[in-house]
KEKE-3310 file (N, C-alpha, C; in steps of 0.2 Angstrom, whole numbers, plus 5000, padded with zeros to 4 digits):
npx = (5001:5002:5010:5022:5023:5028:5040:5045:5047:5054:5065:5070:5073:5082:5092:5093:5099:5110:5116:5116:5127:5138:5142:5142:5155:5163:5166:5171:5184:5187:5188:5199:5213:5213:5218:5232:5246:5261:5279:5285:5304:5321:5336:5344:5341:5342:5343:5342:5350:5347:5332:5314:5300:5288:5267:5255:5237:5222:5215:5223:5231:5226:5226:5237:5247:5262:5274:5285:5300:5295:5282:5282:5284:5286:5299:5314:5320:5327:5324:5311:5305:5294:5291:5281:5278:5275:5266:5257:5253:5246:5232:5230:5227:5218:5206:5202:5199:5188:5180:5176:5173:5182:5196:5201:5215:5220:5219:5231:5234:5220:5217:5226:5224:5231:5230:5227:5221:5210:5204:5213:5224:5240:5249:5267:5280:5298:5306:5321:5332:5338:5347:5356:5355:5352:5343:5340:5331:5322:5315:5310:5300:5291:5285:5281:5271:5261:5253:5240:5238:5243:5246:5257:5274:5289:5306:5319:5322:5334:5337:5344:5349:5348:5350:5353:5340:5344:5347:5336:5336:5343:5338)
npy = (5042:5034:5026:5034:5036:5023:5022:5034:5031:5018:5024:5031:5020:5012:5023:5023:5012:5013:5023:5018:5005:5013:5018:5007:5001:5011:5012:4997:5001:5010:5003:4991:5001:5001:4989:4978:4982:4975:4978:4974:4965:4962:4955:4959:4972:4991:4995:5002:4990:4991:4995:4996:4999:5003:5007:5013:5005:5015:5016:5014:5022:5034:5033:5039:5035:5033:5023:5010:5000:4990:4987:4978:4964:4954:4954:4961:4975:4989:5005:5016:5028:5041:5046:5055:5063:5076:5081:5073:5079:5090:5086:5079:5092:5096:5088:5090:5104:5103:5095:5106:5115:5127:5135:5143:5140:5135:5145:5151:5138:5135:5146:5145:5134:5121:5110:5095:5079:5069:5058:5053:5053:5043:5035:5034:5023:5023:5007:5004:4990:4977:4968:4970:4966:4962:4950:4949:4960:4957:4947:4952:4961:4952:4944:4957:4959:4951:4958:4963:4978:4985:4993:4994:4987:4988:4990:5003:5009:5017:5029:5039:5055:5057:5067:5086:5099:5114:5129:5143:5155:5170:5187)
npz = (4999:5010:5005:5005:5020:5024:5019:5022:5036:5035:5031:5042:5051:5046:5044:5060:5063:5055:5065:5077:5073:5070:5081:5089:5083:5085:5102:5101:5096:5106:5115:5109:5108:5121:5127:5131:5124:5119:5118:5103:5102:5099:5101:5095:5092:5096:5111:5130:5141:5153:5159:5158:5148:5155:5152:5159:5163:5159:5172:5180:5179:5184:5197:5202:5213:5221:5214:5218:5219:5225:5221:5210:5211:5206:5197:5198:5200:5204:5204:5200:5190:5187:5171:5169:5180:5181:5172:5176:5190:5184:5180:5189:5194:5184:5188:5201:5198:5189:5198:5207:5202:5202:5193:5195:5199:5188:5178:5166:5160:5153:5148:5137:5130:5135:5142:5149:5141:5150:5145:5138:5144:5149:5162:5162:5167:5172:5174:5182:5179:5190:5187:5174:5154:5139:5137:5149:5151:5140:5147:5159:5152:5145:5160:5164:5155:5159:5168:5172:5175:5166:5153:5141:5138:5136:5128:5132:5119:5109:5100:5088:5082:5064:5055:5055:5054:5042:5046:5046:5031:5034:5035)
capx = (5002:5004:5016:5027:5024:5031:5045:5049:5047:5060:5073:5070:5074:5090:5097:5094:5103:5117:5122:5120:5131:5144:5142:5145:5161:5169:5164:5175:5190:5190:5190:5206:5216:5216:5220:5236:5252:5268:5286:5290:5307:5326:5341:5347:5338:5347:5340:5346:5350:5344:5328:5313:5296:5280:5263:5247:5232:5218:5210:5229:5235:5222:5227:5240:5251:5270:5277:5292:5299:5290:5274:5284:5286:5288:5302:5318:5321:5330:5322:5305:5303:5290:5292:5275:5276:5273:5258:5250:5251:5242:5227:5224:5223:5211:5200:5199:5194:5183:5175:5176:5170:5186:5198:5209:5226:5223:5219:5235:5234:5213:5219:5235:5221:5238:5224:5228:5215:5210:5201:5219:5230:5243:5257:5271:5284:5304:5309:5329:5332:5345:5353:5357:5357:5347:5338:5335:5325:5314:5313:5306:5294:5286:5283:5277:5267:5255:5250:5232:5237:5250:5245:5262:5280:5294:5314:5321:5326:5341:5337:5349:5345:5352:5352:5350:5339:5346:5345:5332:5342:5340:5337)
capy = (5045:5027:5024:5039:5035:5018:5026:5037:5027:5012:5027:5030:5014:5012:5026:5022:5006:5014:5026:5011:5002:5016:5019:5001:5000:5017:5011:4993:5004:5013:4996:4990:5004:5000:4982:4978:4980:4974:4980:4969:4968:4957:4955:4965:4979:4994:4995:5000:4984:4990:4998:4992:5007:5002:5011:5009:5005:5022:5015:5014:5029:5040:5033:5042:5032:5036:5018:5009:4993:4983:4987:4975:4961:4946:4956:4961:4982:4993:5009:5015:5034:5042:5050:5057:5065:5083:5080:5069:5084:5094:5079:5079:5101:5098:5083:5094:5109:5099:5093:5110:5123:5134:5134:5149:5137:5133:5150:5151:5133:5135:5153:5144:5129:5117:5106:5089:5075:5067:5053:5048:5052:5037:5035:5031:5021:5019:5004:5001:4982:4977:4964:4971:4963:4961:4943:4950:4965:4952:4942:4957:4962:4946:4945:4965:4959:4947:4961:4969:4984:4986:4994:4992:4985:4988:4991:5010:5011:5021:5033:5045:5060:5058:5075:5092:5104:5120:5136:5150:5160:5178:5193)
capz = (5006:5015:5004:5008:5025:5027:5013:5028:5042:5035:5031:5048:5054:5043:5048:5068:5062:5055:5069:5079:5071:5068:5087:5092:5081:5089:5106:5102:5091:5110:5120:5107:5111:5132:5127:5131:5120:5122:5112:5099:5104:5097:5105:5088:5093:5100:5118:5134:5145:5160:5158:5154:5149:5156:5153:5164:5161:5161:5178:5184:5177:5188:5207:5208:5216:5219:5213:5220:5214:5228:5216:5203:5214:5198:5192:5201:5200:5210:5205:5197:5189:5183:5166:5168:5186:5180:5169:5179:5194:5181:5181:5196:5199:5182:5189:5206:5197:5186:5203:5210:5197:5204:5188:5196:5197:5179:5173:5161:5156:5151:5143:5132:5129:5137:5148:5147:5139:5153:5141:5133:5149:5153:5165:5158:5170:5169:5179:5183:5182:5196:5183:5167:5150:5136:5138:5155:5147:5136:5151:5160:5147:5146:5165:5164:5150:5160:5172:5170:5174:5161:5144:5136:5142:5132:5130:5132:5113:5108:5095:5086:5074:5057:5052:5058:5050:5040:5050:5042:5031:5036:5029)
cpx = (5004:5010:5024:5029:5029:5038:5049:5051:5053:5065:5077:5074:5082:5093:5099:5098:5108:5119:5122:5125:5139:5146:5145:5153:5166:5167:5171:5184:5193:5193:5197:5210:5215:5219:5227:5241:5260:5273:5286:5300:5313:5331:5346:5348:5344:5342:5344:5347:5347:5338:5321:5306:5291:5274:5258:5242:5229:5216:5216:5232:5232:5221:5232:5246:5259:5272:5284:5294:5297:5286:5275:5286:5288:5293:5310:5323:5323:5327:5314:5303:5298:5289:5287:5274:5272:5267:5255:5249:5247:5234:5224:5221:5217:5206:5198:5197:5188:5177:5172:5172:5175:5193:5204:5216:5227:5222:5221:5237:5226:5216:5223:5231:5230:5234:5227:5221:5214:5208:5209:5225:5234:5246:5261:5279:5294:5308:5316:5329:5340:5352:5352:5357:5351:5343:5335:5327:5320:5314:5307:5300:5288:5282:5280:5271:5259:5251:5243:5231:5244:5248:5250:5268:5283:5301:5313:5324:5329:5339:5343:5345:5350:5353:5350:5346:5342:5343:5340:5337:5337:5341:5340)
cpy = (5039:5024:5027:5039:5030:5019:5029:5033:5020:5015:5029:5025:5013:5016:5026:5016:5006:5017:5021:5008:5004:5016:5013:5001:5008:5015:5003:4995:5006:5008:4994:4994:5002:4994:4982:4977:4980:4977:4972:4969:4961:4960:4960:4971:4986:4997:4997:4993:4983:4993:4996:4998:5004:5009:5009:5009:5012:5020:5016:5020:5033:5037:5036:5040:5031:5024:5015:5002:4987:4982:4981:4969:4952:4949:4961:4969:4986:5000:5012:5024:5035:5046:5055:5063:5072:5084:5077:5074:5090:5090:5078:5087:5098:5094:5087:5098:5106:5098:5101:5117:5129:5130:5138:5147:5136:5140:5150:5145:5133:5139:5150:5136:5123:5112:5098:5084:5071:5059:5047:5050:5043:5037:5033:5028:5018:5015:5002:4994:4981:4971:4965:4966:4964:4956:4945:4955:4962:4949:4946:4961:4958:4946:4951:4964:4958:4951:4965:4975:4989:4987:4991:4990:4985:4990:4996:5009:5018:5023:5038:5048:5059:5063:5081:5096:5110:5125:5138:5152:5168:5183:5200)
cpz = (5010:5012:5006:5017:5029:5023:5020:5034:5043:5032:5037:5051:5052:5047:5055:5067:5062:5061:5074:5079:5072:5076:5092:5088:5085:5096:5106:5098:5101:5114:5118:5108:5118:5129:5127:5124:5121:5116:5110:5098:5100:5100:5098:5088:5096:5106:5124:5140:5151:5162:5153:5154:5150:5153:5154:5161:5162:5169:5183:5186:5183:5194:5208:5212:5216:5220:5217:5217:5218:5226:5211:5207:5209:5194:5197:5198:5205:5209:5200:5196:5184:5178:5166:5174:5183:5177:5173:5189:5189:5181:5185:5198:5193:5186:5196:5204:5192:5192:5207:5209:5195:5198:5188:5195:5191:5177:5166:5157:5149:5144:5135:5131:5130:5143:5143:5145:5144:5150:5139:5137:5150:5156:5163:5165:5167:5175:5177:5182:5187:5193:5175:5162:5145:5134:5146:5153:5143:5140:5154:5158:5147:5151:5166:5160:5152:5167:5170:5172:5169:5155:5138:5142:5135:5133:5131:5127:5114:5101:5093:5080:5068:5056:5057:5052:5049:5043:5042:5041:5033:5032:5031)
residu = (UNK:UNK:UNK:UNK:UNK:UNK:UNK:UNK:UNK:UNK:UNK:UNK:UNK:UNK:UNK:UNK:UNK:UNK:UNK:UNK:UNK:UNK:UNK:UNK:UNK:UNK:UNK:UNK:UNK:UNK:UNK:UNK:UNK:UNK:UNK:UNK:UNK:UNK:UNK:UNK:UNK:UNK:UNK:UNK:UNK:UNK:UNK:UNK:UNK:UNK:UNK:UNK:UNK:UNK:UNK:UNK:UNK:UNK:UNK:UNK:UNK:UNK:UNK:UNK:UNK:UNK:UNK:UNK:UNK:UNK:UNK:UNK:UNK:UNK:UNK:UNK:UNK:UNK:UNK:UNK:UNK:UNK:UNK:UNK:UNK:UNK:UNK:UNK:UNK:UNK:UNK:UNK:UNK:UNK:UNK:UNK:UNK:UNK:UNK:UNK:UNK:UNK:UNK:UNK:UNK:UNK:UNK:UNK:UNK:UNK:UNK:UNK:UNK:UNK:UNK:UNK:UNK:UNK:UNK:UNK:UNK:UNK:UNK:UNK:UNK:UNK:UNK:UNK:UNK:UNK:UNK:UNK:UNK:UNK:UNK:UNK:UNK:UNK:UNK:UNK:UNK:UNK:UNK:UNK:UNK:UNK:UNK:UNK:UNK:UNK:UNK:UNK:UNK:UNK:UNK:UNK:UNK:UNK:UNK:UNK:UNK:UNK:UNK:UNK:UNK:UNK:UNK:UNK:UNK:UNK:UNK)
# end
């Protein structure tokens, strides 16, 4: 009986240990995603030259803030849009109905589950640069790089589709 006791009681323990441990390890997996990441990026690369895509930090992302390129004062931009604008006027009605209880303007987003995560919301920023090129574009990455509130900094790559996909055939 004493035996089954202490038998249980350091299964116990273990396993307070483990979820511990699993607990602390998802806890620093969330902390390395915020840490900052820059484009890896070559002059090879196909990029546009005058364009360079930021994305904010979480603490950044939810102020809010209509940016301008005076915000980028180490960095020499004529314009600053926000790829995000539209979702992040969704973010703010959920966090006021969140604060609020009242969920009526979201109704048909709730309904059509189309609710944004607030948790892994980021804003995502496309600044102009005022002198094109592409050593300017890694200069300015760089410089975006050593900001703290800067998640990521990287080119505007140029993508193409290789292929279309074949229509359904029909019947």
């Amino acid at each position: 009986m004493k035996n089954k006791r202490i038998l249980a009681i350091s299964v116990l323990l273990f396993l307070s240990a483990a979820v511990l441990f699993i607990a602390h390890k998802n806890v620093n997996a969330e902390a390395q995603i915020e840490n900052e990441i820059y484009g890896n990026v070559s002059l090879e690369d196909e990029f546009a030259d005058n364009k360079v895509v930021i994305v904010l930090s979480k603490e950044t992302s939810m102020n809010f803030k209509a940016y301008t390129p005076e915000d980028f004062p180490e960095v020499s931009i004529s314009r600053v849009d926000d790829s995000t604008a539209l979702t992040m006027e969704l973010v703010r009605k959920q966090l006021e109905a969140k604060k609020t209880g009242d969920w009526s303007e979201l109704e048909l987003h709730v309904e059509n589950n189309m609710l944004v995560d607030l948790e892994k919301f980021r804003r995502i920023l496309d600044l102009t640069l005022t002198n094109p090129g592409k050593e300017n574009v890694i200069t300015v990455i760089k410089l975006l790089a050593a900001r703290d509130d800067v998640l990521y900094a990287g080119p505007d790559f140029f993508f193409e589709l290789q292929a279309l996909p074949s229509p359904l055939p029909s019947n």
